[in-house]
KEGU-804726 format. One record per residue: x, y, z of N, C-alpha, C in turn. Coordinates in steps of 0.2 Angstrom, whole numbers, padded with zeros to 4 digits, always signed. Atoms other than C-alpha are relative to their C-alpha. Example, Ala and Ser with C-alpha at 12.3 -4.5 7.8 and 13.67 -1.06 7.14 Angstrom:
<pts>
+0004-0006+0000+0062-0022+0039+0004+0006+0000/-0004-0006-0001+0068-0005+0036-0004+0005+0003/
</pts>
This chain:
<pts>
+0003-0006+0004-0727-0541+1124+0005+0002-0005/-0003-0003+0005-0721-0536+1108+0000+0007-0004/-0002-0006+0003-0717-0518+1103+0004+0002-0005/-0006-0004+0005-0711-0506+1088+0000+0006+0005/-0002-0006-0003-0700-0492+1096+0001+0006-0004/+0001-0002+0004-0704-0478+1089+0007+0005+0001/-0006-0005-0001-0687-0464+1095+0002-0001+0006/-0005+0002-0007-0675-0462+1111-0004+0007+0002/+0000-0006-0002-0680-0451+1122+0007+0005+0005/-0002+0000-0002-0669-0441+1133+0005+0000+0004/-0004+0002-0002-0660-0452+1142+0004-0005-0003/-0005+0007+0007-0654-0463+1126-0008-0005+0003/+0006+0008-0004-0673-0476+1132-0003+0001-0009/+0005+0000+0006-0683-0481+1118-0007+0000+0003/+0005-0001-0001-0701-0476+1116-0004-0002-0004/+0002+0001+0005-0714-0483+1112-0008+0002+0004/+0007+0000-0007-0734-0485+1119-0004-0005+0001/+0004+0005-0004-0745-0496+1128-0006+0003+0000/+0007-0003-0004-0764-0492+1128+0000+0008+0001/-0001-0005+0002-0760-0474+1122+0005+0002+0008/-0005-0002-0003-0747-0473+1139+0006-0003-0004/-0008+0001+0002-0729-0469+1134+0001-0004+0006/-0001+0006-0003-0718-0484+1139+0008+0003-0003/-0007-0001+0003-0698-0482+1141+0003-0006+0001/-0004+0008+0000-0688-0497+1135+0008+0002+0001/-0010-0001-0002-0668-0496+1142+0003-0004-0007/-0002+0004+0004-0659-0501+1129-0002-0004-0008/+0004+0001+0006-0669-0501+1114+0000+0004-0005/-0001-0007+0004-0668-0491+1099-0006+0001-0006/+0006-0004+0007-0678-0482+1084+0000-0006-0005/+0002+0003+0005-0687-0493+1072-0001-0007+0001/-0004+0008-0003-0682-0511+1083-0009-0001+0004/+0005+0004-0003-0696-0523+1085+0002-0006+0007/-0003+0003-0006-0693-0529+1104-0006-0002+0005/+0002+0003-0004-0700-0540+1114-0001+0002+0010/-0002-0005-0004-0701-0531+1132-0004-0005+0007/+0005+0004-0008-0708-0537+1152+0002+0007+0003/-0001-0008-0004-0712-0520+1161+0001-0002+0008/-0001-0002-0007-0706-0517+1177-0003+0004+0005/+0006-0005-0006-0716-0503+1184-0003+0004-0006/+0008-0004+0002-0731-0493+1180-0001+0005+0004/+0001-0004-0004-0735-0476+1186-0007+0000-0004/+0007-0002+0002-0753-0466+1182+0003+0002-0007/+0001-0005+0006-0743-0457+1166+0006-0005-0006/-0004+0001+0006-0729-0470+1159+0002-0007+0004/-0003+0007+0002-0723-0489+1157+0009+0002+0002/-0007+0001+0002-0705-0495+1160+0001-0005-0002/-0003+0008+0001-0696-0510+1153+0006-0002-0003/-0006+0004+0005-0683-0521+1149-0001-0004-0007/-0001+0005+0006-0679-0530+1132-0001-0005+0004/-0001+0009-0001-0682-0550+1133+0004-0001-0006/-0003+0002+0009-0677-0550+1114+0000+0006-0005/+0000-0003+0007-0673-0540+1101-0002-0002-0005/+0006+0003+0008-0687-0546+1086+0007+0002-0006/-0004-0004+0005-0679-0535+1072+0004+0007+0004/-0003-0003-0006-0663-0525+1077+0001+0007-0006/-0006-0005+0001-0658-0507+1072+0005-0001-0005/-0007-0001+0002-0646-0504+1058+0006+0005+0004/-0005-0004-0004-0638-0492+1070+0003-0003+0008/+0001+0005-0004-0636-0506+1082+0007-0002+0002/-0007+0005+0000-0618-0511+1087+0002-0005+0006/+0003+0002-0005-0614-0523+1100+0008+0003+0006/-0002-0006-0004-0606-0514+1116+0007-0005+0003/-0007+0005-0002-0587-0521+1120+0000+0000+0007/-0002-0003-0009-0589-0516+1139-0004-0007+0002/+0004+0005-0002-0593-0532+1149-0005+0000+0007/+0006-0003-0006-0604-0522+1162-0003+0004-0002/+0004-0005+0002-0613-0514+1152-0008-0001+0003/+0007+0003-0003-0632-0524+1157+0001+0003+0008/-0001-0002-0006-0626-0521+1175+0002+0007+0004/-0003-0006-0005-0616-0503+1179-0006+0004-0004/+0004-0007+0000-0628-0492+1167+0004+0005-0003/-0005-0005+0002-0614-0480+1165+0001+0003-0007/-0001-0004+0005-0610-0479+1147-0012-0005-0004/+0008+0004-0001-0631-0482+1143-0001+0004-0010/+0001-0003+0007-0628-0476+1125+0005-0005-0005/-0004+0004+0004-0615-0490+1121-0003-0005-0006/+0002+0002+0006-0627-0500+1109-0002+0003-0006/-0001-0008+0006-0628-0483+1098+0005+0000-0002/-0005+0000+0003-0616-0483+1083+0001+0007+0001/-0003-0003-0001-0606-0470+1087-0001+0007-0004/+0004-0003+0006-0612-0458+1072-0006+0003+0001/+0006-0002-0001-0627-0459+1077-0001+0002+0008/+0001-0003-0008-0625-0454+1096+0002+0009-0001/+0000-0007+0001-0618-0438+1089-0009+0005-0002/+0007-0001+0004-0635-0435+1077-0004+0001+0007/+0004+0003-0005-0644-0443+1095+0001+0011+0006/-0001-0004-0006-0637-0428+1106-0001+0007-0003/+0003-0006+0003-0638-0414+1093-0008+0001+0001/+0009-0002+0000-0657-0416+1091-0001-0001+0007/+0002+0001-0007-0659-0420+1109+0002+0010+0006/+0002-0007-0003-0654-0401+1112-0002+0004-0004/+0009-0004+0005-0664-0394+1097-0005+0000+0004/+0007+0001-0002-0678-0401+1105-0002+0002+0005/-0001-0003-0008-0675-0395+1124+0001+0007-0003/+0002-0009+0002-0671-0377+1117-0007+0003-0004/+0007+0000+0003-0685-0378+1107-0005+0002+0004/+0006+0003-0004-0698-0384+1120+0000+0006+0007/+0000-0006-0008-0692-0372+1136+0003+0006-0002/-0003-0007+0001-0683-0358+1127-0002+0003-0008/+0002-0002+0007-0691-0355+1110+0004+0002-0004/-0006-0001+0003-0674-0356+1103+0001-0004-0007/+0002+0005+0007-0676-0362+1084+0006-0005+0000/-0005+0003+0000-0664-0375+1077+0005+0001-0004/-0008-0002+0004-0652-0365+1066+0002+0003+0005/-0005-0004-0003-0645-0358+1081+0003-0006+0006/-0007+0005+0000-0637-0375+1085+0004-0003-0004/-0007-0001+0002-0621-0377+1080+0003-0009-0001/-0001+0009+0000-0613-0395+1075+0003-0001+0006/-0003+0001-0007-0608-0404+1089+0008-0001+0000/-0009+0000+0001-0588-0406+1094+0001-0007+0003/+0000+0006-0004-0585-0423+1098+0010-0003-0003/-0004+0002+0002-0570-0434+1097+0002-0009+0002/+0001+0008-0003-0565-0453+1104-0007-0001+0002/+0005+0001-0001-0578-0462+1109+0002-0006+0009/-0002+0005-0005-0568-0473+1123+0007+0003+0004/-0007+0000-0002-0553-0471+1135+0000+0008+0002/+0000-0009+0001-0557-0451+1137+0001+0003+0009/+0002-0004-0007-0561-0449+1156+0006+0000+0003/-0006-0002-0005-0546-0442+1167-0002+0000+0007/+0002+0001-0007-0555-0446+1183-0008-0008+0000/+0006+0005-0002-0566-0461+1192-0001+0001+0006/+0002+0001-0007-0576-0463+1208-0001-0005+0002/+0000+0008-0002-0574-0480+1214-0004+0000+0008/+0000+0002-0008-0585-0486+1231+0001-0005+0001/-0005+0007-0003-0582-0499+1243-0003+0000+0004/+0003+0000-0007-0590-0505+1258+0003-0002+0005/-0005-0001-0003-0575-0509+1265+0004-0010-0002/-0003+0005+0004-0573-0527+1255-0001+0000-0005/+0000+0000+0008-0578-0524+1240-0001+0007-0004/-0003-0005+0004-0573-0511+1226+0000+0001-0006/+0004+0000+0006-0582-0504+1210-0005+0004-0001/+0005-0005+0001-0595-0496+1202-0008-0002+0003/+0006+0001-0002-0612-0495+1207-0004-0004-0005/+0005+0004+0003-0625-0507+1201-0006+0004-0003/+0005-0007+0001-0636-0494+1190-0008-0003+0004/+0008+0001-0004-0652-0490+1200-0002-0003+0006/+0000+0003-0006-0645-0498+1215+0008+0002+0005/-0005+0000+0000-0631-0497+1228+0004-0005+0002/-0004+0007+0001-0624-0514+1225+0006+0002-0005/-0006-0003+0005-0607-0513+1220+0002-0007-0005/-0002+0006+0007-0601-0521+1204+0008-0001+0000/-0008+0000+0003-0581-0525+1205+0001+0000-0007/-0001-0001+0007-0574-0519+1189+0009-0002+0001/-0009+0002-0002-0556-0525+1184+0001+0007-0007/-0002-0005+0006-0557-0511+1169-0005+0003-0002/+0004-0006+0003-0568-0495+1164+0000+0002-0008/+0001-0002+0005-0570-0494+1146+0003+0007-0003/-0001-0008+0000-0571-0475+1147+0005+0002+0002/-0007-0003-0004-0555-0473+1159+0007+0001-0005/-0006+0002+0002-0539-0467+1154+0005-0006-0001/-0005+0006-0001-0527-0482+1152+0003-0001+0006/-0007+0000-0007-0513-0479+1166-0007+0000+0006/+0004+0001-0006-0531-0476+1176-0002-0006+0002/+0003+0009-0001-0538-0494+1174+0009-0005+0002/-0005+0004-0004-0520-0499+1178-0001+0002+0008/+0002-0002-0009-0523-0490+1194-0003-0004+0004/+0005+0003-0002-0537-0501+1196+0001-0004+0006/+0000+0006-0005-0528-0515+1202+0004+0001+0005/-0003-0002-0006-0519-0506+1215-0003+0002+0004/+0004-0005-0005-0534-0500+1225-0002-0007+0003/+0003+0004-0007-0538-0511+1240-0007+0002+0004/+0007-0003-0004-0556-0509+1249+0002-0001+0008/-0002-0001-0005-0548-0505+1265-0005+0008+0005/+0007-0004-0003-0563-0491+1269-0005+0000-0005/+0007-0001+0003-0579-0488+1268-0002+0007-0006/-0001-0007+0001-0575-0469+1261+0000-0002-0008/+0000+0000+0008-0579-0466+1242+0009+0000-0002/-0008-0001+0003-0560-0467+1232-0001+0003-0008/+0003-0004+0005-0559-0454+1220+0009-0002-0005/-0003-0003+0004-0544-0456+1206-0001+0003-0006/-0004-0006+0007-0536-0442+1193+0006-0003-0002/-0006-0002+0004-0523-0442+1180+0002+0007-0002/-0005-0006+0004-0513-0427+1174+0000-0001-0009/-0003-0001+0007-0515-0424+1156+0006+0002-0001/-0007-0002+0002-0500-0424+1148+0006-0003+0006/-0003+0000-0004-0493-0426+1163+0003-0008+0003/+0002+0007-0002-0500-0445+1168+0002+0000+0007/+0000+0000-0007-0496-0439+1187-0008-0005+0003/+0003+0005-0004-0508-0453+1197-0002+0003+0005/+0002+0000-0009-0519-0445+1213-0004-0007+0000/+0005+0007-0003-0524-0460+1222+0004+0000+0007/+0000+0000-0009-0523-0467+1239+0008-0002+0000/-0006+0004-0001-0507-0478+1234+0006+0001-0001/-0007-0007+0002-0494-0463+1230+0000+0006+0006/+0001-0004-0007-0502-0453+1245+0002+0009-0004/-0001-0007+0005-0502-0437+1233-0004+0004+0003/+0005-0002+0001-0511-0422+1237-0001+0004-0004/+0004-0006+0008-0513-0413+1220+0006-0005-0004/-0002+0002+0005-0508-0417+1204+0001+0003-0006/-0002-0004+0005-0502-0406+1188-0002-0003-0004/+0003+0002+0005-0512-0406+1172+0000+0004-0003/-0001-0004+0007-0513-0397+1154-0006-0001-0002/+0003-0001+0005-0525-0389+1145+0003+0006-0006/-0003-0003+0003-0517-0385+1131+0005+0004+0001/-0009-0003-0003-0501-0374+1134-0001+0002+0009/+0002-0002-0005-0509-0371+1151-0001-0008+0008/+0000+0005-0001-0505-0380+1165-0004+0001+0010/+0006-0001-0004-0517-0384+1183+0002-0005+0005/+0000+0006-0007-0516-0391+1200-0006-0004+0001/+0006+0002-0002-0528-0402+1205-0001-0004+0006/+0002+0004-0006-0534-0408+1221-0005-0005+0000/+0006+0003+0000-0545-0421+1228-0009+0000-0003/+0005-0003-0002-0560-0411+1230-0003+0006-0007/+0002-0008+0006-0557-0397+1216-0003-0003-0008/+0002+0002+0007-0568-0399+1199+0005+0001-0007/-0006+0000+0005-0558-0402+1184-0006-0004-0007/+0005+0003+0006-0568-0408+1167+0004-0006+0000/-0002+0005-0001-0566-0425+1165+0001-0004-0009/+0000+0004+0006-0563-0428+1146+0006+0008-0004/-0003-0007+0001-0547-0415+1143+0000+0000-0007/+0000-0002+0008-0548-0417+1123-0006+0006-0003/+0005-0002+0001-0565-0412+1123+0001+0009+0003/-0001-0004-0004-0561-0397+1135+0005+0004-0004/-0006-0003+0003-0546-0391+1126-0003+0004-0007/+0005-0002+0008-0559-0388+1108-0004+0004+0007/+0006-0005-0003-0572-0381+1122+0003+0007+0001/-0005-0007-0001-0557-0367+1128+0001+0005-0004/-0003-0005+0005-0551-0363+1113-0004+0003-0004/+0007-0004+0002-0569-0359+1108-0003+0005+0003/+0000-0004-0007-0571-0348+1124+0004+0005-0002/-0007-0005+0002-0553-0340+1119-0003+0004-0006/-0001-0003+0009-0558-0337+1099-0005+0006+0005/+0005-0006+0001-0575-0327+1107+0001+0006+0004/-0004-0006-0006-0566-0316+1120+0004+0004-0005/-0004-0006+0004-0555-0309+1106-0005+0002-0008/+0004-0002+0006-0568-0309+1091-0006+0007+0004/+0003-0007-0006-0579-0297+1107+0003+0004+0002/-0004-0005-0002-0564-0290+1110-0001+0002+0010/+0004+0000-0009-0570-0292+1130+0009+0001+0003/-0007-0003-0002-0556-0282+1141-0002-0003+0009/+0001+0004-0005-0564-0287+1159-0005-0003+0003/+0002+0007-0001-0570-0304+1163-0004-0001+0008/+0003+0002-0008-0582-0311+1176+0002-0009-0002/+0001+0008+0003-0578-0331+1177-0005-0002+0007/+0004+0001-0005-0592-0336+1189-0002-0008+0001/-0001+0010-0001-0592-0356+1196+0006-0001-0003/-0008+0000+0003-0573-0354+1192+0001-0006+0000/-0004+0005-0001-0567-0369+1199+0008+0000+0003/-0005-0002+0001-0550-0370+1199+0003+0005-0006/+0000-0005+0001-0550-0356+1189+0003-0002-0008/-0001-0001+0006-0547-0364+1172-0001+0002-0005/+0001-0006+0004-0556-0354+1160+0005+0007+0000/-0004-0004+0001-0550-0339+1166+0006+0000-0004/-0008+0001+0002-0531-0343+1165+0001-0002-0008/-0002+0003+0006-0533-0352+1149+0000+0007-0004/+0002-0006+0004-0540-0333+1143+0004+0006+0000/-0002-0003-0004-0530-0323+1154+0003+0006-0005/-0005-0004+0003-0517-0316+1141-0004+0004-0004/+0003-0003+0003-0532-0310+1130-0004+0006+0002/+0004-0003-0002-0539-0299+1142+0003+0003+0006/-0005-0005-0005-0536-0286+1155+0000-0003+0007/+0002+0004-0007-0543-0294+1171-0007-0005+0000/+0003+0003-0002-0551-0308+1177-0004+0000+0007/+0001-0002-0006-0562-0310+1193-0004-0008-0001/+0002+0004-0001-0566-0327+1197-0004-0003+0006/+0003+0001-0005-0578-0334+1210-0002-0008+0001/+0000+0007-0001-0581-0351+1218-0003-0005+0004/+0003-0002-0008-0590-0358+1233+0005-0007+0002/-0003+0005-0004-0578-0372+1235+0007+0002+0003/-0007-0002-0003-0562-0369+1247+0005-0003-0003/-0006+0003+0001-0550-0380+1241+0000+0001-0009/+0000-0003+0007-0554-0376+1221+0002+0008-0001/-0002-0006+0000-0552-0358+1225+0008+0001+0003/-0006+0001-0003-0535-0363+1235+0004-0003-0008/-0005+0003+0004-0528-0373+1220+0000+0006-0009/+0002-0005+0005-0536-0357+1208+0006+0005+0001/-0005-0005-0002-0523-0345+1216+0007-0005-0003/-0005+0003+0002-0510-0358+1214+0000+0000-0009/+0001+0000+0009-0514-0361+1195+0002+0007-0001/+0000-0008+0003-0515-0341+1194+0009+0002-0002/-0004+0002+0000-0497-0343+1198+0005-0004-0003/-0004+0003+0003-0490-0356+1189-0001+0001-0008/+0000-0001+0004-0495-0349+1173+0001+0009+0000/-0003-0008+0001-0489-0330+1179-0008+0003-0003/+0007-0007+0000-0509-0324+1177-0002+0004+0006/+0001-0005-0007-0507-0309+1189-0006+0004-0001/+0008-0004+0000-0524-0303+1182-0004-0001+0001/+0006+0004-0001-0534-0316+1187+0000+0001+0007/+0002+0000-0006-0542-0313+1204-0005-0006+0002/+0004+0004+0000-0551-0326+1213-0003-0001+0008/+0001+0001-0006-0563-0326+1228-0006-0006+0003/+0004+0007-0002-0572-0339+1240-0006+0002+0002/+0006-0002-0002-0591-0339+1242-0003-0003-0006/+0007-0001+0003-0609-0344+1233+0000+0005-0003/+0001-0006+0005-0608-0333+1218-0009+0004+0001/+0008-0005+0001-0628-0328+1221+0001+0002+0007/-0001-0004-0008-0620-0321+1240+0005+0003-0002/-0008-0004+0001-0605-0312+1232-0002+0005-0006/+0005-0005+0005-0618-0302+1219+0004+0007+0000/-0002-0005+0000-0610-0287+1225+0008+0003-0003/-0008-0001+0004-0592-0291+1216-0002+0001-0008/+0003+0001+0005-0603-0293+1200-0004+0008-0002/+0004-0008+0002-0602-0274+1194+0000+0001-0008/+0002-0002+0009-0605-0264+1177+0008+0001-0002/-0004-0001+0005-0587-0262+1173+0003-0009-0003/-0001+0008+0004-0587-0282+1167-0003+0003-0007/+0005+0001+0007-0591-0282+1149+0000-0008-0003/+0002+0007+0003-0591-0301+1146+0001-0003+0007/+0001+0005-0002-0596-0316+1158-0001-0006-0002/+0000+0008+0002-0592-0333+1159-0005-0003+0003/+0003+0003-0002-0603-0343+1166+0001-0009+0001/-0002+0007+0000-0599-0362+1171-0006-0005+0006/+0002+0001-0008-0613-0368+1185+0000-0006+0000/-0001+0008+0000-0615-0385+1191-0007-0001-0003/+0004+0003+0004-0629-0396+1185-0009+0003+0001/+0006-0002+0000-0645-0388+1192+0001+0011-0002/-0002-0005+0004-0638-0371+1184-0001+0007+0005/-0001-0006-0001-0641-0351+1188-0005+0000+0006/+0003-0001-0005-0646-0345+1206-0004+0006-0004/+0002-0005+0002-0660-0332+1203+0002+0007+0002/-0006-0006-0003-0650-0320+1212+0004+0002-0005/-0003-0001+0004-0639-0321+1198-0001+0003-0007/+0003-0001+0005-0648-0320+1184-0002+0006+0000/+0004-0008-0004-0657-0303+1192+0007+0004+0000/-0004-0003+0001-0639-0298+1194+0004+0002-0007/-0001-0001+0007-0635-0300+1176-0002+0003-0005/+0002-0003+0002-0646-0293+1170-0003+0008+0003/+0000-0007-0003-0645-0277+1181+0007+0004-0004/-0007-0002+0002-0627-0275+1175+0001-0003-0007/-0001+0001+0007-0629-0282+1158+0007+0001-0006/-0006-0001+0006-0611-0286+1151-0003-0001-0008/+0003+0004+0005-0611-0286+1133-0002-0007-0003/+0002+0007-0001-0609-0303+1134+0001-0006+0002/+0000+0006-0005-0612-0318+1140+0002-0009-0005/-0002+0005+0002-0604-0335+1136-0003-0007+0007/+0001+0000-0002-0613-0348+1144+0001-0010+0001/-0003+0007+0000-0606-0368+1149-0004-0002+0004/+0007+0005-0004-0620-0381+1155+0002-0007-0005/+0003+0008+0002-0619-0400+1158-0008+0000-0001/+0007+0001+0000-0638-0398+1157-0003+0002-0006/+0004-0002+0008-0647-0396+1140-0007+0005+0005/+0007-0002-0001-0664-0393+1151-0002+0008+0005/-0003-0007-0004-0657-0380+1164+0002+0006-0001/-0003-0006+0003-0648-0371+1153-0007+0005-0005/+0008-0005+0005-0665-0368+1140-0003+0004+0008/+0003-0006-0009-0672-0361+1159+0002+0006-0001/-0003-0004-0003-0659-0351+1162+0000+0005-0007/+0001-0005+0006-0658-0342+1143-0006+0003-0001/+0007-0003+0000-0676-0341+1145-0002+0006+0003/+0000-0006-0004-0675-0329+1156+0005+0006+0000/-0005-0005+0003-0659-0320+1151-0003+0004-0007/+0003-0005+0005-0668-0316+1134-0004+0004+0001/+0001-0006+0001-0676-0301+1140+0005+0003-0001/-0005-0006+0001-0661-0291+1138+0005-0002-0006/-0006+0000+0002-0649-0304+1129-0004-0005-0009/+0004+0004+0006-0652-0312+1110+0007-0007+0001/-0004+0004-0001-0643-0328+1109+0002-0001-0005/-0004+0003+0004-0630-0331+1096-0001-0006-0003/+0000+0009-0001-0628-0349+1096+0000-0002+0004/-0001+0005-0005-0627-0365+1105+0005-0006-0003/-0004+0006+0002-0613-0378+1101+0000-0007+0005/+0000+0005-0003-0617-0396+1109+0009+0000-0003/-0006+0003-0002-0600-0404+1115+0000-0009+0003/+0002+0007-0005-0600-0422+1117+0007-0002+0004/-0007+0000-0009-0588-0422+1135+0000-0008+0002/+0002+0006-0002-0597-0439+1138-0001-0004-0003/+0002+0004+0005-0596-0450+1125-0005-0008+0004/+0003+0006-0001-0607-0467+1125-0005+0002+0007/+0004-0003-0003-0618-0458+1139-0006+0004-0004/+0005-0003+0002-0634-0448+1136+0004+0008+0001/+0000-0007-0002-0626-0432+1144+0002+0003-0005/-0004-0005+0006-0620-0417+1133+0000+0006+0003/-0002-0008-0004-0611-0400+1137-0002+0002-0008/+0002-0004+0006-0616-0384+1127+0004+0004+0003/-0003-0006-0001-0608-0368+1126-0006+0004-0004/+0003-0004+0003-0620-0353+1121+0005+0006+0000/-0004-0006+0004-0615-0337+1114-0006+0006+0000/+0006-0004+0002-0626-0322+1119+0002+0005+0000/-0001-0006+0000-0627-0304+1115-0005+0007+0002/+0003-0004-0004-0633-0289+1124-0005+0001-0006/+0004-0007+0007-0648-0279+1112+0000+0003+0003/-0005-0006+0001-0645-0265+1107-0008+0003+0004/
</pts>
């Protein structure tokens, strides 16, 4: 069957229709007449693979990675780089749009930079002889001799990990640093830099995985803490506590919260190794520790993970209503949710997309809201 695809949805898929159902093609892009064999059929939407590319895309380039049909991972690699930017802009226009009636002047250009070589950590599995990525959409493992996206020194790491268990294997590098956690150094943390700021990191503890990108996200975080003039700070989904600390010197006290034990153990130690005695940091589910979360805060961070703001939290924020709120989401769809329902109290400044993950679909935002008056 031969299809025009009319845009990407989403997930980076092209879209086109079948007998008035929407039909998502992997790996096919806007304008491109492609030849396609559907794989499955629900009541509301087609799937398919390309057999042939008919006519290709001007924005078509071809993907240097030699796992790309197979791992999935970077699923935005046959998108010229240019236009993945364009692709992830509109794609949070249209999400804030669509669930938060947020028009599109109040996004902001996105902040992008490499396109390869960026990630400071991988999750390798193993079933205890073989060692690699997962097979997208299955869990057959792919041996990979190199990761496109990995730091360098980390793809050298590669070839020193053994499938010696069945246990996922996580390695980290140290920006700046190129400290190696892995099994084959027997490390348990590892020192890293964001910006003049420097962070432990453990097995277990979150850490952003694209430090350039992270480094422009902070320093945007810093500029609005002193343009708000914000004296004390709630960081909520702290982590290892790097927000605060990066912010610490601009403001009077921090109070950070976290529900992981070992990222709130290496938060204290970071607290120290950068001398921020204002940063407080305590252990617990931020929507069970509500009651740390008082009115003498005038700005909150916000960081959560990918299904976003417990409602308990929301309800607490807006009882306590700091001026303002700055808020950081991998989820474009969660985060429009979660503003949806902070706009009765709060107006939203802006949204700046961050592209954290390049040659992926995903995108980080930061939002900028202000109490009304």
């Amino acid at each position: 069957m031969i299809v025009q695809i009319e845009k990407l949805d989403h997930y980076g898929r092209g879209i086109t229709k079948i007998n008035n159902k929407i039909c998502f093609v992997e790996n096919a892009l806007p304008k491109e007449t492609v030849e396609i064999e559907i794989i499955k059929e629900t009541k509301k939407y087609f799937l398919a693979t390309p057999k042939k590319i008919i006519k290709e895309s001007k924005d078509r380039v071809l993907s240097p990675c030699p796992y790309e049909s197979i791992c999935g991972g970077c699923n935005l690699a046959h998108l010229s780089f240019t236009k993945e930017q364009e692709f992830k802009k509109e794609k949070v226009k249209e999400i804030m749009n669509k669930f938060a009636k947020i028009p599109s002047d109040k996004i902001k250009p996105i902040i992008y930079d490499k396109p390869y070589h960026y990630r400071n950590k991988i999750t390798l599995h193993t079933n205890g002889n073989k060692i690699g990525l997962y097979q997208k959409e299955s869990n057959t493992i792919i041996p990979i001799a190199k990761c496109l996206l990995l730091n360098d020194k980390l793809n050298e790491e590669l070839g020193n990990i053994k499938p010696k268990t069945k246990k996922d294997i996580i390695l980290k590098i140290g920006n700046k640093t190129d400290e190696i956690l892995s099994p084959t150094n027997k490390k348990d943390y590892i020192i890293s830099y964001i910006g003049n700021k420097k962070y432990k990191i453990s097995e277990k503890s979150f850490f952003q995985v694209n430090s350039i990108i992270t480094e422009k996200l902070y320093e945007e975080i810093k500029r609005i803490i002193q343009e708000k003039k914000s004296k004390n700070v709630l960081d909520l989904y702290c982590g290892t506590g790097t927000i605060g600390i990066y912010i610490h010197e601009c403001v009077d006290k921090v109070l950070g919260i976290e529900s992981c034990k070992e990222a709130v153990e290496d938060a204290n130690d970071n607290k120290k190794l950068n001398n921020a005695t204002n940063c407080t940091y305590k252990l617990g589910k931020v929507e069970d520790l509500t009651t740390e979360i008082t009115k003498e805060y005038d700005m909150a961070i916000i960081d959560p993970p990918r299904n976003g703001l417990h409602k308990n939290v929301i309800e607490k924020l807006l009882e306590i209503t700091p001026k303002n709120l700055i808020y950081v989401s991998c989820d474009p769809v969660t985060l429009a949710r979660d503003l949806n329902l902070l706009k009765e109290k709060y107006k939203v400044e802006y949204i700046r997309p961050h592209n954290m993950f390049p040659r992926t679909y995903h995108v980080e935002c930061i939002s900028i809201l202000t109490k009304k008056e």
